[in-house]
C-alpha positions in Angstrom: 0.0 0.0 0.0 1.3 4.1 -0.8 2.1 5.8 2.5 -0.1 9.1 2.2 3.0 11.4 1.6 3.4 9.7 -1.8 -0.1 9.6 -2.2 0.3 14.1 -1.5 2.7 14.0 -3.6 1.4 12.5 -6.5 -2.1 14.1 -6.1 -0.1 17.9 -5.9 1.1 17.1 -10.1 -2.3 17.1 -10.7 -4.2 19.8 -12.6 -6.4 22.0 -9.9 -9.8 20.5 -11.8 -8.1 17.1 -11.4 -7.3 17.3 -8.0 -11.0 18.7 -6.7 -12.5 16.2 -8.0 -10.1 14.1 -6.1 -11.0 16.3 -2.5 -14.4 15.8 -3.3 -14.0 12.3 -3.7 -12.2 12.0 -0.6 -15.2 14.0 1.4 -17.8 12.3 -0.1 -16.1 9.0 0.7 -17.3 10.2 4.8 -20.3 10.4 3.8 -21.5 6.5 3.9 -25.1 5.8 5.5 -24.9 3.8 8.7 -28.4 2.4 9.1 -28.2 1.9 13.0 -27.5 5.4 13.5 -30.1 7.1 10.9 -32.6 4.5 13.1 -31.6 6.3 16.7 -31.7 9.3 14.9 -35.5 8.9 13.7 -36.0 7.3 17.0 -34.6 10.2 19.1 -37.0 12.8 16.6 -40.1 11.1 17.4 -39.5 11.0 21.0 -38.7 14.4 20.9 -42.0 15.0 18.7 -44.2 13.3 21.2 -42.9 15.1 24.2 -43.9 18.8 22.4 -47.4 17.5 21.6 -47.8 16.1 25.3 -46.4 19.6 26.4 -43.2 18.0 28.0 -40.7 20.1 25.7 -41.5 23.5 25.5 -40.2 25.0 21.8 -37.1 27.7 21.8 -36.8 30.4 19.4 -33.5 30.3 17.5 -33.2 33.9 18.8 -32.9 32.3 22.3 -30.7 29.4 21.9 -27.6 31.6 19.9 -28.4 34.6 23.0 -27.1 31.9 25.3 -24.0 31.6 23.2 -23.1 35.0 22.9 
């Protein structure tokens, strides 16, 4: 297997179009769907949901939540 600094190296003689399309690549390679996790995620949604229509979460304004980070 190329050790990354030849793998720079290389991808550094290619033209700047060539070499985007290689960053993208890269990126997009993070970008893989992990079932298990998009299911907690849904999960954690409709529990949330259910908690504001049972008037157990109260809705912020956006307004709010970045004024506590400022």
């Amino acid at each position: 297997m190329v050790d990354t600094d030849t793998l720079f190296k290389e991808a550094l003689l290619l033209d700047p179009k060539k070499r985007a399309e290689l960053i993208d690549k890269l990126l997009s390679s993070f970008d893989k769907l992990d079932t298990e996790v998009d299911a907690l995620w849904v999960s954690e949604a409709e529990d949330r949901i259910k908690a504001y229509e049972q008037e157990k979460m109260r809705a912020v304004s956006l307004e709010d939540v970045l004024r506590k980070y400022k």
